[in-house]
N, C-alpha and C positions, 0 to 999 in steps of 0.2 A: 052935481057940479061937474061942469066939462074941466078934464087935463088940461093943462095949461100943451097946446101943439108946438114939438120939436122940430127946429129949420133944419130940412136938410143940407148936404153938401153939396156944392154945386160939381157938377159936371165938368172932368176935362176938354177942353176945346178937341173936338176930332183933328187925327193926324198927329199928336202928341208933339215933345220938343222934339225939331229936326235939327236943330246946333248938336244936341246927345249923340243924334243916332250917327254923327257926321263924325264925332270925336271919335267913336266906340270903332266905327268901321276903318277909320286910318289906322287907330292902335295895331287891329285886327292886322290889317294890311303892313305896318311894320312889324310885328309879332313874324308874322309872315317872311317877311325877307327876311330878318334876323337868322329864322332858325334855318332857310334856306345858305345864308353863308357861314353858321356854325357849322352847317353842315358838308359846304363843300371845302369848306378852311380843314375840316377832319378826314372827309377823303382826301384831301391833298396829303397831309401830315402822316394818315395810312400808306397813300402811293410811295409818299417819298422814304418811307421807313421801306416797304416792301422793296424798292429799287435798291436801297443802301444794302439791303439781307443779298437781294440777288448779287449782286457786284461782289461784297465780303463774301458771299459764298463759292464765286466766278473764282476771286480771285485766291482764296484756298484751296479750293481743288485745284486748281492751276500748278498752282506752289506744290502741293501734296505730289502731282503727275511728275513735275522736272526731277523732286528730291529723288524718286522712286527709278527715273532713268538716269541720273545721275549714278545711282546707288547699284544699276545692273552694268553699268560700265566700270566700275568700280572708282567710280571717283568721289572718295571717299569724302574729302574736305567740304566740297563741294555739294557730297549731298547733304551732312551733317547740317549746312550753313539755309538750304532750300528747308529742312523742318524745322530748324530755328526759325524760321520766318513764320510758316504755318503754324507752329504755337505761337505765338506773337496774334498772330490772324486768331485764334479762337484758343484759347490757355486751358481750356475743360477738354479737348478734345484727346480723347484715349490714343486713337489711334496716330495721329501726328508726337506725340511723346513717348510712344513708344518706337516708330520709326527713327525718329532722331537718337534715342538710345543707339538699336541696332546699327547707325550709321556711325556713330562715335563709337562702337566698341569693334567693327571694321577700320575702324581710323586709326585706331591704339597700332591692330593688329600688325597694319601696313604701314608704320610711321617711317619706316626709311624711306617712302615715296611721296612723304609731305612735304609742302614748303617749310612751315616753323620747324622749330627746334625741338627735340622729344618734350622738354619741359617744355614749350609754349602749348605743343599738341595735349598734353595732360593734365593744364590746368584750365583748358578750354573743355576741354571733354568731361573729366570726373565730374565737377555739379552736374551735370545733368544723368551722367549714370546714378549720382545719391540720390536724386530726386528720383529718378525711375526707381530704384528699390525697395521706397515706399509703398509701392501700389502692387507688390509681385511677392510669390512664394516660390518655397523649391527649387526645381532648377533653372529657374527665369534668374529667380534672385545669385544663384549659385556661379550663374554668367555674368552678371554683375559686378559682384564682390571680385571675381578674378579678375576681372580687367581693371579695378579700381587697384588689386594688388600689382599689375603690369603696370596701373601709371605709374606708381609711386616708386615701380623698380627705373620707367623711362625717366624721372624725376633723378633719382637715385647716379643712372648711367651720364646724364647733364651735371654731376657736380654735389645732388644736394646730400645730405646729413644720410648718414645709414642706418639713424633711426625711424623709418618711417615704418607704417605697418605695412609688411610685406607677405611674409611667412604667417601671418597670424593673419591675416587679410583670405588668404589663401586657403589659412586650415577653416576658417569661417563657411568658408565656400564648400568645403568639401563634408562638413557637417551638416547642409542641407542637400547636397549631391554625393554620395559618395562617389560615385563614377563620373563625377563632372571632367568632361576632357578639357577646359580651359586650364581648371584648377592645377590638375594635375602636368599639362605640358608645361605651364607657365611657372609653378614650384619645381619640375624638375629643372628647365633651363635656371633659374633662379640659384638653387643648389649648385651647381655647375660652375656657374657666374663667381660665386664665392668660396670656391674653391674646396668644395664642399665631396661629399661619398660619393664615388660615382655608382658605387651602387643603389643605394638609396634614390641617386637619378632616372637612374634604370631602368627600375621600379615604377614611379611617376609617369615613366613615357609611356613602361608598358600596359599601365591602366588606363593611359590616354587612347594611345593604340586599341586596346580596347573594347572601348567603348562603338566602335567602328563609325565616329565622326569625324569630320573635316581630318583625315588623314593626310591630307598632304601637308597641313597647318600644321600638324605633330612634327612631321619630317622635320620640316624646315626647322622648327625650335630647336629640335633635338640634335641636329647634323649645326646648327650655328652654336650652340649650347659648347657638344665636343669640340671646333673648330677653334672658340673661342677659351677653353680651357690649353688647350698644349699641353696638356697631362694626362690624357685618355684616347692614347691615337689607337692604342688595341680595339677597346670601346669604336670609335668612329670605324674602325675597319668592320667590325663583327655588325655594325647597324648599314653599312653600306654592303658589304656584301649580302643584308639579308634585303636590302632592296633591289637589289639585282635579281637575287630569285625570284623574289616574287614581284618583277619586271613593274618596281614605281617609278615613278617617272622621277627626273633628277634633272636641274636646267643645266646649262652650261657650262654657267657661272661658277654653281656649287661643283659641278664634276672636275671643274680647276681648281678650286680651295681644296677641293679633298685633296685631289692627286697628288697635287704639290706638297699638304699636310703629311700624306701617308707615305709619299714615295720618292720625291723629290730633298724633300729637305735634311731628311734621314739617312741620306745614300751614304753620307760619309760617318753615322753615327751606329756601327756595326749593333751593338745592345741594344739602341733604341728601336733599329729595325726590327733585330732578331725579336724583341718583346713584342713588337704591332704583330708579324706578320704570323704567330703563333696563334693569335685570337684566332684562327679558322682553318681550316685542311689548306693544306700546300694546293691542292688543285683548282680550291674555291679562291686563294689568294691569290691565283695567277688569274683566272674568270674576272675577279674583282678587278686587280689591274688596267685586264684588258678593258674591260666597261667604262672605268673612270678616265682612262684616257683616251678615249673618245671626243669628247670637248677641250681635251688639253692640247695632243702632242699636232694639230694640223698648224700651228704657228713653229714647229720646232726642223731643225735639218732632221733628214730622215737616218743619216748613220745615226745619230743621237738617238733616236727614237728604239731605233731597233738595238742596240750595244747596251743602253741601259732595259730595254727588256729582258735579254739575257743573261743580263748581269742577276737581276733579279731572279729568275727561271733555278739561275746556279744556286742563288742565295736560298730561295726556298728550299730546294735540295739538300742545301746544307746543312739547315736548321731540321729538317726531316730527319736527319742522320743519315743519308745519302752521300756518306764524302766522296767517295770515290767519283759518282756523277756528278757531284758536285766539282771537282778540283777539274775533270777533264772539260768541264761546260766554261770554266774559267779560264783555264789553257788555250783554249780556241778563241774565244773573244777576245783574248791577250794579242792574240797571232793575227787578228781581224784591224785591233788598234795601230798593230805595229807598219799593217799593208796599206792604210789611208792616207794618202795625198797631204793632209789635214792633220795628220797625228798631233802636233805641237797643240792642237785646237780643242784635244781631251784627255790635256794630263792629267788632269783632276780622277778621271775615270779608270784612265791607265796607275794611276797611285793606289785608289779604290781594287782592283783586279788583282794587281803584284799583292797587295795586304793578304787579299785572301787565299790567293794563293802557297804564302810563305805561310799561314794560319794553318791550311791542309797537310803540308807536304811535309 
């Protein structure tokens, strides 16, 4: 028995469908340009991100450059306000918050040369010293906390409450530093300020001192400190006289607060002198004089100048236990007052001389 024979399948026509191969290859062809403009749509998106980095980066360093010559000319506001911007420009950056620190705690330092008011300067400055505190130890931190205790004292000196933490601000400071010179020039002036031991001040400056940092920064504290008290002109003579010896500089300014403080205003107040001018050797008070009146007496007539130095010269004498050269160094100054042209013009001085006079004889 033959199998029943199975029909095969017919044959596709040669050349296959061409409508297929017509659809498959446009696909192809738009597949194609698609990824060709996801692709230039994402270097674009890449460039224009890479541009935006360069420019934000342009103009941070830019920024970071002025604050940093701002901040060697010493313009303090000015540069504080230049790394304010630069954190603003990039808020992770170490180095830009830490500059701005360092420029606001120059700023504190030199606030008599600011535009705002010590309160406005203090309440601009401190957050960003609290925020820098966060990220520092030891004597970073120790710099910090002292100047947060200066603000609260410039805060303090504009009017506000005298409870802020000042003193305690300060011992803070000195707990991570013992030798910190801020802590210690800025609690001694503080002391001072409230009327406080002038020993204990003393103290304070002499750890500042020290420490052998920004000495002239100590000065200053400590000569506006006594200045500012009127109760420690011994004190203020014994730390000027010891800047003279060891030849620190002193501006012009200050060598006219002293003088006046020490020698002028006292003339007529014979105890107050006699106590200032004991703080140190008769010869080093007479050095001392001469030094500080160096930026004072070129505005003054010169018999003044010279009549009240010898009035002095007599007076140290006198307090020396010198009377006898003392009484004749007054006698002749008397006889000096009595031969000028001008006399009527220093009776104050001539009243001054007869005292001491009748005092001796």
């Amino acid at each position: 028995m033959h199998s029943p024979q199975l029909s095969s399948p017919k044959a596709a026509p040669p050349g296959g469908d061409k409508s297929s191969e017509k659809s498959f290859s446009s696909l192809k062809v738009i597949g194609a340009i698609s990824a060709t403009i996801s692709l230039l749509l994402a270097l674009n998106q890449v460039t224009g991100i890479v541009q935006k980095f360069r420019i934000h980066h342009k103009d941070f360093s830019e920024t970071m450059k002025v604050g940093e010559q701002q901040l060697q000319r010493a313009d303090y506001q000015a540069s504080f306000d230049s790394f304010k911007h630069a954190v603003e420009l990039d808020p992770i950056d170490h180095q830009a918050q830490q500059q701005q620190a360092q420029a606001g705690m120059l700023w504190l330092e030199n606030v008599h040369s600011a535009q705002l008011s010590f309160k406005e300067t203090a309440d601009r400055v401190q957050p960003v010293l609290e925020r820098a505190l966060t990220g520092v130890k030891g004597p970073q931190a120790a710099d910090l906390l002292a100047h947060i205790g200066w603000a609260n004292f410039l805060r303090v000196r504009d009017g506000a409450p005298q409870n802020l933490a000042i003193d305690e601000t300060y011992k803070q400071a000195l707990s991570l530093d013992a030798q910190n010179v801020y802590a210690h020039a800025m609690w001694g002036h503080w002391t001072l300020w409230n009327s406080g031991d002038v020993n204990a001040a003393r103290e304070h400056f002499s750890q500042a001192l020290a420490s052998g940092k920004v000495r002239p920064y100590v000065r200053t504290m400590q000569t506006s400190a006594l200045l500012n008290s009127h109760h420690a002109d011994d004190e203020l003579l014994r730390v000027a006289d010891e800047m003279r010896r060891s030849n620190e500089p002193l501006s012009g300014d200050d060598r006219h607060r002293i003088f006046w403080e020490l020698f002028v205003t006292p003339l007529t107040d014979t105890q107050k002198l006699a106590t200032t001018v004991k703080a140190v050797r008769p010869e080093d008070a007479e050095a001392t004089y001469d030094w500080l009146s160096q930026g004072y007496e070129s505005s003054e007539d010169a018999f003044v100048r010279q009549a009240r130095r010898e009035y002095i010269v007599a007076f140290l004498a006198e307090t020396a236990g010198n009377k006898t050269d003392a009484l004749t160094r007054y006698r002749t100054l008397k006889q000096e007052l009595r031969k000028t042209t001008k006399a009527s013009n220093y009776l104050t001085l001539q009243a001054i001389v007869d005292s001491a006079i009748k005092r001796l004889s």
